[in-house]
Backbone bond lengths (Angstrom), bond angles and torsions (degrees), N, CA, C in turn:
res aa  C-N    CA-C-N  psi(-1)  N-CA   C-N-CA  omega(-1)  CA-C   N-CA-C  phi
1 X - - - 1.466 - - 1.529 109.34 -
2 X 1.348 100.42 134.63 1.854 98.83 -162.43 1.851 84.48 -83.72
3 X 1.695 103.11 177.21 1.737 102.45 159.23 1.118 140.51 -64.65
4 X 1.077 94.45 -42.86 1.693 113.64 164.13 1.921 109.88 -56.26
5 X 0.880 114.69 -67.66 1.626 117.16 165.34 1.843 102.99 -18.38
6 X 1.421 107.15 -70.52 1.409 144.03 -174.23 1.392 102.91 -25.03
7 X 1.761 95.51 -51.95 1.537 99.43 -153.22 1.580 94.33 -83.85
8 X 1.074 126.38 -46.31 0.993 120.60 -161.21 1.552 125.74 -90.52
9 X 1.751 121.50 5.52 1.011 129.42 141.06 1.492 115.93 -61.03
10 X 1.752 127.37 -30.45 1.123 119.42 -165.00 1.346 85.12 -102.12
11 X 1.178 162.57 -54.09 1.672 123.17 160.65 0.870 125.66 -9.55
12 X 1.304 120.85 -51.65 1.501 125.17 -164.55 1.384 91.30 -48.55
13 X 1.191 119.31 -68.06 1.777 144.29 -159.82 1.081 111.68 -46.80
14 X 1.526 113.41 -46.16 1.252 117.19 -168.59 1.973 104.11 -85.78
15 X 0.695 93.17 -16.65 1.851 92.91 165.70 1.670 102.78 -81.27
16 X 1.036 105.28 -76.87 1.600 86.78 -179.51 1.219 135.64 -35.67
17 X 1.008 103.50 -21.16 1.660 124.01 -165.07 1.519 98.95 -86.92
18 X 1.130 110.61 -31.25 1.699 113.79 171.63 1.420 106.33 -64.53
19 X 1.130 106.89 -68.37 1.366 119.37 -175.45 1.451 119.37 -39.86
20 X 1.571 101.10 -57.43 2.121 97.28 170.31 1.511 103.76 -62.03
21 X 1.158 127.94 -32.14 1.421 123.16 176.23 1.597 121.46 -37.78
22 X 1.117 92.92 -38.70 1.873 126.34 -169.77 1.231 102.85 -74.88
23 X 1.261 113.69 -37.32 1.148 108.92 -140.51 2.154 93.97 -115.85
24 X 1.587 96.47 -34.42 1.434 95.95 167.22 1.740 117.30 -85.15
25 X 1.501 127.35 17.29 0.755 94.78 -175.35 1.451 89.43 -119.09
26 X 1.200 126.62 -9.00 1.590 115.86 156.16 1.324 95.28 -53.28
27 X 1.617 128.05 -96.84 1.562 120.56 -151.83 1.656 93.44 -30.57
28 X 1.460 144.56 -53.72 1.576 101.96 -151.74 1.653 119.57 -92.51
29 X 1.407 99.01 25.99 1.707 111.96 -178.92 1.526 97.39 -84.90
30 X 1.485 114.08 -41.84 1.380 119.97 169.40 1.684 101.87 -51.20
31 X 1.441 97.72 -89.21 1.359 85.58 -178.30 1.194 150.94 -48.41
32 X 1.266 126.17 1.37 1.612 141.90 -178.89 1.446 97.18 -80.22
33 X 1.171 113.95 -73.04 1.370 157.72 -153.18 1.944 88.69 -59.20
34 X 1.506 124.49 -76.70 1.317 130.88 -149.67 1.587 97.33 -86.67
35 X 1.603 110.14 -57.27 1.441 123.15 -159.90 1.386 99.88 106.07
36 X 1.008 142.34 21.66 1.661 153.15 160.01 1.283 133.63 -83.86
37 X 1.091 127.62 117.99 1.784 102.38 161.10 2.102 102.41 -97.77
38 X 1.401 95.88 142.69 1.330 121.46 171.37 1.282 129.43 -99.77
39 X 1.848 103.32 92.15 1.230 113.26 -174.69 1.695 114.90 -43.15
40 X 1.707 111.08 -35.41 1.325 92.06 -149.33 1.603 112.56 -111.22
41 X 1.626 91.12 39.82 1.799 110.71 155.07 1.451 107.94 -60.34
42 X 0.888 124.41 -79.88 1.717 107.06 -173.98 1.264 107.74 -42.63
43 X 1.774 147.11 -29.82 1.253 105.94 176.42 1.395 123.66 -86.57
44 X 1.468 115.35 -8.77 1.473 128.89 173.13 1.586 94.74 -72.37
45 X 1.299 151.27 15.62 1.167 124.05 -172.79 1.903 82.20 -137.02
46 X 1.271 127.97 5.93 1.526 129.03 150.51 1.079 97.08 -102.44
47 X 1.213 138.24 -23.01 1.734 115.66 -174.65 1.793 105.01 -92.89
48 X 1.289 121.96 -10.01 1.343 119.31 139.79 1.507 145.28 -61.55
49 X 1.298 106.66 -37.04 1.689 134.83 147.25 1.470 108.00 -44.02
50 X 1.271 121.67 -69.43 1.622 121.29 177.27 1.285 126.13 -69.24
51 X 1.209 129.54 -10.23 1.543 134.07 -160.60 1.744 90.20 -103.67
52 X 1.570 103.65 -41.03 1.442 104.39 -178.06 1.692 127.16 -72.65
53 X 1.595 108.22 -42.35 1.372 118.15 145.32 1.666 129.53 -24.04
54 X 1.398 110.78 -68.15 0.984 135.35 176.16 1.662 116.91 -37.26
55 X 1.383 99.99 -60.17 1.937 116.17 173.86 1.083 96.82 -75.69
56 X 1.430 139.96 -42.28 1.766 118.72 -151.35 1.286 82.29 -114.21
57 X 1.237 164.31 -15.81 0.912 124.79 -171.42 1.663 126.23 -101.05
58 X 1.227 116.82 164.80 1.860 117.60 -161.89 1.304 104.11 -73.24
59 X 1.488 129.78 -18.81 1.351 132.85 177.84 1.337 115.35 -65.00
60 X 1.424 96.02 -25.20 2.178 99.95 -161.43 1.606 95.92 -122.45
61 X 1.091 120.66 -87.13 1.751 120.13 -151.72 1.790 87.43 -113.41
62 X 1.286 114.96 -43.69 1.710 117.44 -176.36 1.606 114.42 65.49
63 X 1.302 106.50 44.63 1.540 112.59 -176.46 1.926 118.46 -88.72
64 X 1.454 89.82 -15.74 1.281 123.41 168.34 1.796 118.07 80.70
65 X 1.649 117.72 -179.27 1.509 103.26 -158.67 1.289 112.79 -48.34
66 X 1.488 123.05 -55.39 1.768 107.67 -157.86 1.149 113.60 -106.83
67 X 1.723 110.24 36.95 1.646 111.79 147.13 1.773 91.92 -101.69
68 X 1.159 116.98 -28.54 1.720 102.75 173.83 1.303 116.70 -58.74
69 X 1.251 107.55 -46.81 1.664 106.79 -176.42 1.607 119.17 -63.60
70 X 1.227 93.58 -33.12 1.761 97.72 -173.81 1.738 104.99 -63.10
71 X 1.544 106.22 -43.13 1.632 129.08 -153.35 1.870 80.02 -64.98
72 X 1.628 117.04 -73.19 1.145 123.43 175.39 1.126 122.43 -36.15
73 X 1.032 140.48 -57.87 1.530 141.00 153.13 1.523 114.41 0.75
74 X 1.598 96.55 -88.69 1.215 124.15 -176.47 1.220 121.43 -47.00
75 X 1.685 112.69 -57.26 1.636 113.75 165.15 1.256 113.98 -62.87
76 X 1.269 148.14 -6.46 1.492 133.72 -174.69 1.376 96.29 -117.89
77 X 1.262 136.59 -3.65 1.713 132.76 126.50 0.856 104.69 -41.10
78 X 1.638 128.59 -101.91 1.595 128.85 -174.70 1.544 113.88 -18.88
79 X 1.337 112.85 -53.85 1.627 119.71 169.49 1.371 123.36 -35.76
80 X 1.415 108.92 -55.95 1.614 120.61 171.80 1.148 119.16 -54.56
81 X 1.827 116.87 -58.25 1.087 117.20 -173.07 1.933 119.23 -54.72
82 X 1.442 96.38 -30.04 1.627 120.72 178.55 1.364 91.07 -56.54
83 X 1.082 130.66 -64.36 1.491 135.12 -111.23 1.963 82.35 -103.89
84 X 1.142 98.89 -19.80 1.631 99.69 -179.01 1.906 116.82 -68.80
85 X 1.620 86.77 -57.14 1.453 114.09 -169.60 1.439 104.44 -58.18
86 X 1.405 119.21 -36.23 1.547 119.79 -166.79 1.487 92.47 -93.05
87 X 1.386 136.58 -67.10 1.392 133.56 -159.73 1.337 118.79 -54.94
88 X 1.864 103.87 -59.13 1.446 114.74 -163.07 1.286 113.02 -102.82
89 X 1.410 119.72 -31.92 1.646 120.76 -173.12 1.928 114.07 -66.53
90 X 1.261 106.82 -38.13 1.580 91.34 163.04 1.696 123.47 -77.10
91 X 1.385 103.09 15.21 1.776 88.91 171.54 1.297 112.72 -120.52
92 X 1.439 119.12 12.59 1.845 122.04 -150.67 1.261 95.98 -67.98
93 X 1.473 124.45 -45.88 1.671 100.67 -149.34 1.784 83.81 -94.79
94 X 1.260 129.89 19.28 1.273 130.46 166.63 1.847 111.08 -64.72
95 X 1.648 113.99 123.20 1.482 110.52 -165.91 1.777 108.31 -74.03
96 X 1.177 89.29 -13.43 2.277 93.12 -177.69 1.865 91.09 -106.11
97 X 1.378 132.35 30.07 1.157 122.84 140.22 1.818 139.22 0.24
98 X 1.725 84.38 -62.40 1.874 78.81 -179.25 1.329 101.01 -81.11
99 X 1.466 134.87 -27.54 1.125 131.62 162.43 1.031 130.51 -6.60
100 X 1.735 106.50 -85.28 1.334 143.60 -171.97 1.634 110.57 -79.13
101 X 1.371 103.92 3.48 1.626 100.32 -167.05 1.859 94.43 -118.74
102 X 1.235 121.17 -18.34 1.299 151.93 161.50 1.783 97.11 -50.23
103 X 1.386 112.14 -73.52 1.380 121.43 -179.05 1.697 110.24 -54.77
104 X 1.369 95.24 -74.07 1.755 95.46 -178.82 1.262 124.05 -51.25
105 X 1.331 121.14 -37.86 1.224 111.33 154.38 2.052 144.78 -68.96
106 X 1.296 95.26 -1.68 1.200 109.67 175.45 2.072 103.46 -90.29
107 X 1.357 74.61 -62.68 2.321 78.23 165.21 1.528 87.93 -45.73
108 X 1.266 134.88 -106.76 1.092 136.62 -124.86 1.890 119.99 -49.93
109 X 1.974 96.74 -21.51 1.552 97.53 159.66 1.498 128.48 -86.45
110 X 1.127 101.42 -25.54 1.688 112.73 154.30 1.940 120.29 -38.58
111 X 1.593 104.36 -60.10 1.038 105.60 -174.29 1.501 97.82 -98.80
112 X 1.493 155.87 -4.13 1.156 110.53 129.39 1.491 159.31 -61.58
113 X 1.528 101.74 -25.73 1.646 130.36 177.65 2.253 89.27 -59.65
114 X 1.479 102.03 -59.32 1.522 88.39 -176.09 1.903 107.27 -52.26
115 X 1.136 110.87 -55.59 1.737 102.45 -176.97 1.604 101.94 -52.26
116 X 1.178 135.39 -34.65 1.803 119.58 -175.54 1.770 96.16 -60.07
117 X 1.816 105.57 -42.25 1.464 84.99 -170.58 1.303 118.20 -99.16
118 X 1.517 113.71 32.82 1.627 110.87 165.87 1.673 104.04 -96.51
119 X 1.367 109.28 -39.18 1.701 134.08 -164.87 1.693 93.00 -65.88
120 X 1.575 114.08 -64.03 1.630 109.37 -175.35 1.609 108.38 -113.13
121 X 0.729 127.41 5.52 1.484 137.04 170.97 1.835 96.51 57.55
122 X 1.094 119.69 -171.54 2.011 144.59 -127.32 1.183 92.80 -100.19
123 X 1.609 117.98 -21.83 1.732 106.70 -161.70 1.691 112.63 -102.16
124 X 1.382 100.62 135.47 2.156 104.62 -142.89 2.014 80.21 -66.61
125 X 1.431 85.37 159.77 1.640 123.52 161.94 1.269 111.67 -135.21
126 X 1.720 107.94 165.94 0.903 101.62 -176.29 2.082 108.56 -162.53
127 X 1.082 114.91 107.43 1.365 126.28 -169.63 1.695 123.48 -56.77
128 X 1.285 109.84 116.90 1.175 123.39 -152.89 1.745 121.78 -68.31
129 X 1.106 96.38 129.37 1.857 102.99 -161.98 1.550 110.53 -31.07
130 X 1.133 124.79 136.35 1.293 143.74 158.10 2.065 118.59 -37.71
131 X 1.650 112.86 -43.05 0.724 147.65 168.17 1.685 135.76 -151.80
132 X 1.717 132.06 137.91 1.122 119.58 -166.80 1.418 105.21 -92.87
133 X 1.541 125.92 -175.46 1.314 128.09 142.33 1.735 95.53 99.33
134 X 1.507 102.66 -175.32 1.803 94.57 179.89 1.611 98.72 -144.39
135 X 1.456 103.85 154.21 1.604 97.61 -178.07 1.946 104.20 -121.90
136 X 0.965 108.11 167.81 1.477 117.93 -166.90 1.736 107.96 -106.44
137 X 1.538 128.16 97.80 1.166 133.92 164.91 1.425 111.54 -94.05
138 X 1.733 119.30 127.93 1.154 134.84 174.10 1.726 111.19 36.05
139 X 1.542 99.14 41.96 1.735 104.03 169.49 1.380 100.97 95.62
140 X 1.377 141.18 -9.58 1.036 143.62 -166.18 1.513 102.76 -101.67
141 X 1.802 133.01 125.65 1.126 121.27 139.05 1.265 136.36 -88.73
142 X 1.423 127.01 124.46 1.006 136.53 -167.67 1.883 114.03 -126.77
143 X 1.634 122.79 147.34 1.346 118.76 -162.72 1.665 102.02 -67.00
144 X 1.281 130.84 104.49 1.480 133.12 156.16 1.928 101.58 -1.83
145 X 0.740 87.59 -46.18 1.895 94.74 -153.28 1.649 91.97 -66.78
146 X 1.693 123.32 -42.89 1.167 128.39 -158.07 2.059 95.57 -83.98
147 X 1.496 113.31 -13.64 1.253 125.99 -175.29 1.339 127.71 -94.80
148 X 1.757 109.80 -28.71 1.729 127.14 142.26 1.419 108.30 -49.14
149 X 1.594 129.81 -55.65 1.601 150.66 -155.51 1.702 87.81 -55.16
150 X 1.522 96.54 -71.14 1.593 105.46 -172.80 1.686 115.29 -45.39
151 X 1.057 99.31 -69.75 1.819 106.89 176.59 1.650 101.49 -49.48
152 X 1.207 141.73 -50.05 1.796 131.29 178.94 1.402 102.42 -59.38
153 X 1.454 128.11 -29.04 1.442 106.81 -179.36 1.499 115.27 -87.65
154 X 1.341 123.64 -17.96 0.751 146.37 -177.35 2.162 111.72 -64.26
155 X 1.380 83.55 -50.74 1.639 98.02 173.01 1.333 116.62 -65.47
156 X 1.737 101.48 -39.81 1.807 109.44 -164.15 1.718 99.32 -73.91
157 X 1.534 116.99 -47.14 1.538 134.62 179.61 1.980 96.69 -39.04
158 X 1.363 92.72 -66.99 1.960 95.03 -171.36 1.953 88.06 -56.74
159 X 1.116 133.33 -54.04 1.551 127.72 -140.83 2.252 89.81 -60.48
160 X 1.501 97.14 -57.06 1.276 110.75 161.13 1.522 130.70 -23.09
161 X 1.316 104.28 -51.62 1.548 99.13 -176.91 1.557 98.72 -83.27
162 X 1.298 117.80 -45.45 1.412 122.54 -170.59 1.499 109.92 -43.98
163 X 1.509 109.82 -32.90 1.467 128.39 176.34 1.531 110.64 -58.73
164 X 0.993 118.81 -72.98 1.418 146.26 172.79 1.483 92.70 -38.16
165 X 1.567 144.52 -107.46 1.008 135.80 155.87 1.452 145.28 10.60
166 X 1.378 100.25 -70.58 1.644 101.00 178.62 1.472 123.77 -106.33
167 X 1.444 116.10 -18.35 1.048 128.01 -165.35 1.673 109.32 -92.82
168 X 1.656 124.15 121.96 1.213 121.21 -158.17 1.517 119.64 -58.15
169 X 0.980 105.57 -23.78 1.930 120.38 -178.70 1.962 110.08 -78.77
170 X 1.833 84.36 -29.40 1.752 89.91 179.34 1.658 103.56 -65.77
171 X 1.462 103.40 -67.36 1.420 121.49 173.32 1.429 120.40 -39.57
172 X 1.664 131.91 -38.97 1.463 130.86 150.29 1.542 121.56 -38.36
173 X 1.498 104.84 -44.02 1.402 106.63 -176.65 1.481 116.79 -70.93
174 X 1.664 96.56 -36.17 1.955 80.75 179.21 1.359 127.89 -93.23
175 X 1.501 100.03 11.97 1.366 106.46 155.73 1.162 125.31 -101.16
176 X 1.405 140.20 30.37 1.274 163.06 -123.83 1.722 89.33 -158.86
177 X 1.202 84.72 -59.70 1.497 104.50 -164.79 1.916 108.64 -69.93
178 X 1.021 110.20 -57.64 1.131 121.56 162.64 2.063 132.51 -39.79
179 X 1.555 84.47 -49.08 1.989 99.08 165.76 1.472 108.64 -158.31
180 X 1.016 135.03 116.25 1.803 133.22 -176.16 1.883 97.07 -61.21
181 X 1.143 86.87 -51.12 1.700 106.27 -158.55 1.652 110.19 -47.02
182 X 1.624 94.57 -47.49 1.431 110.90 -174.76 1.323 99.30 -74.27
183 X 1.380 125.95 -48.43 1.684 114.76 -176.13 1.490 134.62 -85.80
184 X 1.610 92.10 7.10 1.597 112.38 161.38 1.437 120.12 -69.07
185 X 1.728 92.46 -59.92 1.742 107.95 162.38 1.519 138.96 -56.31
186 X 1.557 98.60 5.02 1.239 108.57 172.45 1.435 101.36 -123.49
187 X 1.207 132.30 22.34 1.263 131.12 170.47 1.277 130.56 84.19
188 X 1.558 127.01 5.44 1.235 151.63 -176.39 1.477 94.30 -63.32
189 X 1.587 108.98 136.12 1.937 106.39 165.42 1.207 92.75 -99.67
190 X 1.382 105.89 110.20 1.826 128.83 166.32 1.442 117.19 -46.99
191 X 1.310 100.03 -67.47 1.745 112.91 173.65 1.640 113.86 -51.85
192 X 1.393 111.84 -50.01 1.535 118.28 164.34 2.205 99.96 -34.59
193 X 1.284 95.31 -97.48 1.493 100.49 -177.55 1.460 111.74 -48.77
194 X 1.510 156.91 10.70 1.062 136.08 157.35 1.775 94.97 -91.37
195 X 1.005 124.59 -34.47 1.767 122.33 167.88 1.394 104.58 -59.93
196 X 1.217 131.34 -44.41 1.768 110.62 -178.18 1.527 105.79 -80.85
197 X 1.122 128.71 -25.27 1.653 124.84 178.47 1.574 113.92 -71.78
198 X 1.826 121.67 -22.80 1.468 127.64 -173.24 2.233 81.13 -90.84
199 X 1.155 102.34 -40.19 1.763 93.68 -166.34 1.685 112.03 -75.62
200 X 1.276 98.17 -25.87 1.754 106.37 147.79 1.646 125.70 -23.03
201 X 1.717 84.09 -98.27 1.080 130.95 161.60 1.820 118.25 -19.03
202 X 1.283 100.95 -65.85 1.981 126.11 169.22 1.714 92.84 -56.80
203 X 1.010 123.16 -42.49 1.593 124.37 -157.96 1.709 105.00 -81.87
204 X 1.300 96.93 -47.19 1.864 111.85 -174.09 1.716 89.60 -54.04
205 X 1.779 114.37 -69.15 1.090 125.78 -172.20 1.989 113.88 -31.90
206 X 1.564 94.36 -48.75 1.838 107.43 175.43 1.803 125.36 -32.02
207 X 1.742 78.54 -53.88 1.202 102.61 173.63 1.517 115.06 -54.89
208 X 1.467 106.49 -68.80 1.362 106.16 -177.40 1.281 114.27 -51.72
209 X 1.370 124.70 -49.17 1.413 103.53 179.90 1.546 121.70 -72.15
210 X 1.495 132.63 3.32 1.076 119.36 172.44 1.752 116.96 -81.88
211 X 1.059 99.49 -22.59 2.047 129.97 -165.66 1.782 77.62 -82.58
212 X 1.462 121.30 -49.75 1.747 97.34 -170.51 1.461 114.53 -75.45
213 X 1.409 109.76 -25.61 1.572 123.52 -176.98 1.413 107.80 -49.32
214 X 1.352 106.96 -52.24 1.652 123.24 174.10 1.404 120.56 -31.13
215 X 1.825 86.90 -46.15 1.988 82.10 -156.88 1.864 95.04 -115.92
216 X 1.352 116.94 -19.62 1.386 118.78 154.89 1.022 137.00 -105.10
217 X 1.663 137.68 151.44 1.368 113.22 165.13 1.702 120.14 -80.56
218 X 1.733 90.15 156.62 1.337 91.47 -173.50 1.825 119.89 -96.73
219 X 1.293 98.12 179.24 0.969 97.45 -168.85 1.739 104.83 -143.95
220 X 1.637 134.64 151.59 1.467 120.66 178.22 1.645 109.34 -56.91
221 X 2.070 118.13 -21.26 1.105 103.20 -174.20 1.346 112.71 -126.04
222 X 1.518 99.86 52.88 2.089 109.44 179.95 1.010 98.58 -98.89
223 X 1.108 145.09 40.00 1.654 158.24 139.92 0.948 119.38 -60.09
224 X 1.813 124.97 -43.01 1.218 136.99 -106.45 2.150 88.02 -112.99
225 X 1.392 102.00 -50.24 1.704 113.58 172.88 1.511 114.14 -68.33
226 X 1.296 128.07 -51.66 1.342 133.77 157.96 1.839 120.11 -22.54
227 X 1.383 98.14 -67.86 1.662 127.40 167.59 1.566 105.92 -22.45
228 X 1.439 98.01 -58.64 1.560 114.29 -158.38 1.674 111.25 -99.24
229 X 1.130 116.38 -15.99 1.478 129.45 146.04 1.768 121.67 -67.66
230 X 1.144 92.45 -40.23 1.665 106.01 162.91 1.539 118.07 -50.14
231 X 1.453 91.35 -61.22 1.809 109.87 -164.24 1.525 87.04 -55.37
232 X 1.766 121.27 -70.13 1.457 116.63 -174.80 1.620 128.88 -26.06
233 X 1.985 101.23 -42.09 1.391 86.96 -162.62 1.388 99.97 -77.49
234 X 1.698 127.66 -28.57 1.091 95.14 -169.72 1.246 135.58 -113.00
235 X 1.730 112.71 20.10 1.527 127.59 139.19 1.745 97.48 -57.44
236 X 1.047 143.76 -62.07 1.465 133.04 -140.51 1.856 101.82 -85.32
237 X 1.102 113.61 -6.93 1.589 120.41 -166.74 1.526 92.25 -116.68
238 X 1.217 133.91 -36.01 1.309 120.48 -169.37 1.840 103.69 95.22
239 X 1.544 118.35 172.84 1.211 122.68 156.42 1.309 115.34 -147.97
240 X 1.492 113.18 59.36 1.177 122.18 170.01 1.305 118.15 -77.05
241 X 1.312 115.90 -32.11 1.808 112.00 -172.78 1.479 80.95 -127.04
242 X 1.530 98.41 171.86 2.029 106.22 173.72 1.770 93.90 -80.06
243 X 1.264 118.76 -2.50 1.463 90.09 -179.12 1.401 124.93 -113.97
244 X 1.897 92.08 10.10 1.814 114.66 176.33 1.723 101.27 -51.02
245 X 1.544 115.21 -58.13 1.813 108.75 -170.20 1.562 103.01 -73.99
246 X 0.759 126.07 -44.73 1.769 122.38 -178.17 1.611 103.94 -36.21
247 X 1.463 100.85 -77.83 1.766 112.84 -179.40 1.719 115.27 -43.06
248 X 1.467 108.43 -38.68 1.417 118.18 163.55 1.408 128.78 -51.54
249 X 1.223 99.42 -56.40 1.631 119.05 175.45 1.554 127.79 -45.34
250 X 1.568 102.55 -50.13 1.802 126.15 144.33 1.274 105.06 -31.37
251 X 1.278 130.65 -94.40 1.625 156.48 -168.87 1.934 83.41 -25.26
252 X 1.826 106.54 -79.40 0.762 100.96 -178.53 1.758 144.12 -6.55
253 X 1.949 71.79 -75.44 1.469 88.78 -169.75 1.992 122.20 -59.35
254 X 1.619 93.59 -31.31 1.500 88.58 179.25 1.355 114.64 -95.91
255 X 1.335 114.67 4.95 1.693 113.41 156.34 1.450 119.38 -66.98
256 X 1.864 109.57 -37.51 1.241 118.12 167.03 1.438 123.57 -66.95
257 X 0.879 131.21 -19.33 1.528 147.14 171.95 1.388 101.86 -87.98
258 X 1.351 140.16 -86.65 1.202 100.90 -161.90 2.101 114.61 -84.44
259 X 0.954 102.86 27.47 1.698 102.51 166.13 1.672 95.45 -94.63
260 X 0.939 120.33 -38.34 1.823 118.49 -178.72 1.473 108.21 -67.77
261 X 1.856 102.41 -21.03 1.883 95.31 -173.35 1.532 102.63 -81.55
262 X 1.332 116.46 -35.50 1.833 128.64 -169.35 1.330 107.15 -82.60
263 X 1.436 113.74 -73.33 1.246 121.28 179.76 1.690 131.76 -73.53
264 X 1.408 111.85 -7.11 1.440 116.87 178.85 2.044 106.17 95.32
265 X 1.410 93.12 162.81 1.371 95.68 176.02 1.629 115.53 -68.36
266 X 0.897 122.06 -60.01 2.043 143.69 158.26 1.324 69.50 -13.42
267 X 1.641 132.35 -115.47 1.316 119.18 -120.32 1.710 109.08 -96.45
268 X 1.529 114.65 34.22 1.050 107.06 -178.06 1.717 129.89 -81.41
269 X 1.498 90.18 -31.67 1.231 122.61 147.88 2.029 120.73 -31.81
270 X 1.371 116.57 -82.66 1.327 120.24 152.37 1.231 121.05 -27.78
271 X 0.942 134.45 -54.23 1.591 133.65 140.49 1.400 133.61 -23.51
272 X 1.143 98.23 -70.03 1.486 96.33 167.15 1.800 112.53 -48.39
273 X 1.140 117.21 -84.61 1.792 127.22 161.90 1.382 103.75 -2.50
274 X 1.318 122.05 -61.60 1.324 114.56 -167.31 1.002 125.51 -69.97
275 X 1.648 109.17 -50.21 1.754 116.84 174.19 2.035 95.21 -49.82
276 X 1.252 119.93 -49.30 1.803 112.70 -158.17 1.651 93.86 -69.10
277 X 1.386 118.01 -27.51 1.573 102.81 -178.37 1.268 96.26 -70.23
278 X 1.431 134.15 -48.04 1.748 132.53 -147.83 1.779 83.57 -67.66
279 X 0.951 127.69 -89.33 1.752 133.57 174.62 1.585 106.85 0.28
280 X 1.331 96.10 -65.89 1.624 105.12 -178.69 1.452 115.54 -35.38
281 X 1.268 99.83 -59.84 1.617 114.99 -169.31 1.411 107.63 -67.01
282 X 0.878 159.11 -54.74 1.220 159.83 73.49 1.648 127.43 53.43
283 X 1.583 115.27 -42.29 1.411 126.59 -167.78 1.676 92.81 -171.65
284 X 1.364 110.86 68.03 1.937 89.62 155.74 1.118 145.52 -52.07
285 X 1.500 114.06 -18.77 1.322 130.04 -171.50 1.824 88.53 -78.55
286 X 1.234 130.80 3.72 1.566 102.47 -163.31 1.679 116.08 105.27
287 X 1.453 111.94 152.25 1.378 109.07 161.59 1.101 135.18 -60.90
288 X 1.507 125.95 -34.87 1.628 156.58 133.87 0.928 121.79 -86.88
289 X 1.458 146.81 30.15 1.564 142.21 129.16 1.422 128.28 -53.57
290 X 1.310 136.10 -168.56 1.421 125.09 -166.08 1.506 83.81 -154.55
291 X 1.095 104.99 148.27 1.427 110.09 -166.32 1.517 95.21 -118.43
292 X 1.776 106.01 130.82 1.352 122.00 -170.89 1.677 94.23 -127.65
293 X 1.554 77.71 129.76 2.313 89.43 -178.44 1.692 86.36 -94.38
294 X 1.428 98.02 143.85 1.169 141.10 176.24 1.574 129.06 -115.02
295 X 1.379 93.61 105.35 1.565 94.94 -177.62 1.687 129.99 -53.00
C-alpha cells in the first residue's frame, strides 16, 4: 500500500468515524441516562433522513439543507420525547425494565420504519449535498461535502458535551444518571429528564440520518446498519466518560476502512465482531470503561 493509498483509506475512516460518533453518542445518552438500550435509534435516524429530505429538498417543499436540518431536529425531539412517554414511561418502576423496553422499542421501530414507507414509499432518495466539488487535506482528496459533514459533527459533539456539563438540565441528567434515588430526593423531575435525554437522543439520531442521506441513498430501513454500528461502538468503547463512544467511533471507523480496503466489504463486518469480542474478553467494561468490582 503506497502513502498516498494510506492516507486516503484513513480519511475514509476518519469520516465514518464521525459519523458513528454521531450517531453512538445519541444511543449512549439513552443509555447512561435510563439504563436501556433503544432499539428504535436506527429508525429515528431514517425518520431524520426523511423529515429532512422532505423540507430541503426541490422535489417536496425546497426550503433547502439548514431549514431541513433545523425542521428535523426539532421534529425528531418531539419524536423522542413521544417515543419515550408511550414505550418506556409506563414500564419504569417495572423490575424486567430492559426487558420490556427491549420489546417496545423494537415494535415501536417496526411501526415507524412501516409509516416512513407508507408517507414516502420503498423507492431510495437522497438529500442534496451541503456543498459541491472536493478539497485537498495534507495531499489527500477528499468530497468537500464529506469535509463540512466532519467539521458539523465535530461542532455538534463539543456543543453536546458543553450541554451535558454546563448547562443545568445537562447537569440534572447526569445526576439522574449517576443515582435516580438520590436525585429524586433532591427534587429533580426524573420523568421530565428521561424525556429530554430520549428527545436528545431522537435529535442526535436526526442529525445522523440527515449527514447519511447526503452521501447515501436512503431508504425507510437505513437505520437498520447504522443501529448495529452504533451498538458496536459503544459496547467496544465503553461509556464511562461522554468521550468513551466518540474516541471509539474513530478506532471504529478506521478499522472499518481499512478491513474493507484488505479484506473486502463482505468480511469487513467479521472484523469488526472480532476485534469487539477480543476487547471484550480482555476489558468488559469497554476500551474506555472503568472497571467496578462487584460484590
Amino acid at each position: 500500500m503506497s502513502f498516498e493509498t494510506l492516507l486516503f483509506v484513513a480519511a475514509g475512516g476518519i469520516v465514518l468515524g464521525g459519523l458513528y460518533a454521531l450517531m453512538a453518542t445519541g444511543l449512549a445518552v439513552v443509555w447512561t441516562t435510563l439504563g436501556i438500550f433503544n432499539f428504535a435509534h436506527g429508525a429515528f435516524i431514517a425518520a431524520g433522513a426523511y423529515i429532512a429530505w422532505q423540507i430541503s429538498s426541490t422535489e417536496a417543499f425546497g426550503l433547502g439543507y439548514f431549514a431541513g436540518a433545523a425542521v428535523s431536529v426539532a421534529a425528531m425531539f418531539v419524536i423522542g420525547v413521544i417515543t419515550y412517554a408511550l414505550l418506556v414511561r409506563p414500564f419504569e418502576r417495572q423490575p424486567n425494565l430492559v426487558l420490556l423496553s427491549v420489546i417496545t422499542t423494537l415494535a415501536g421501530a417496526t411501526i415507524l420504519e412501516s409509516l416512513l414507507d407508507i408517507l414516502w414509499g420503498a423507492r431510495s432518495k437522497q438529500i442534496a449535498r451541503v456543498v459541491e466539488g472536493d478539497v485537498s487535506l495534507a495531499g489527500v482528496t477528499i468530497s468537500a461535502n464529506e469535509a463540512v459533514l466532519l467539521a458539523l459533527v465535530v461542532v455538534i459533539l463539543i456543543g453536546l458535551g458543553l450541554f451535558l456539563r454546563r448547562a443545568p438540565a445537562g447537569r440534572a441528567m447526569r445526576a439522574v444518571a449517576q443515582n435516580r434515588e438520590a436525585a429524586q430526593l433532591m427534587g429533580l423531575d426524573v420523568p421530565k429528564l428521561y424525556a429530554i435525554a430520549f428527545g436528545l437522543s431522537a435529535a442526535l439520531a436526526g442529525l445522523a440520518g440527515l449527514f447519511i442521506g447526503s452521501i447515501r441513498f436512503m431508504t425507510p430501513t437505513m437505520g437498520t446498519d447504522p443501529l448495529l454500528k452504533a451498538l458496536i461502538v459503544v459496547i467496544f468503547g465503553g461509556v464511562a466518560r461522554f468521550t468513551s463512544p466518540i474516541f471509539a467511533a474513530f478506532i471504529v471507523g478506521l478499522i472499518e476502512a481499512f478491513a474493507t480496503f484488505y479484506v473486502g466489504l463482505y468480511w469487513a463486518p467479521a472484523v469488526l465482531f472480532a476485534i469487539m469480542i477480543a476487547v471484550l474478553i480482555v476489558k468488559p467494561e469497554g476500551l474506555f470503561g472503568k472497571y467496578e468490582k462487584t460484590v
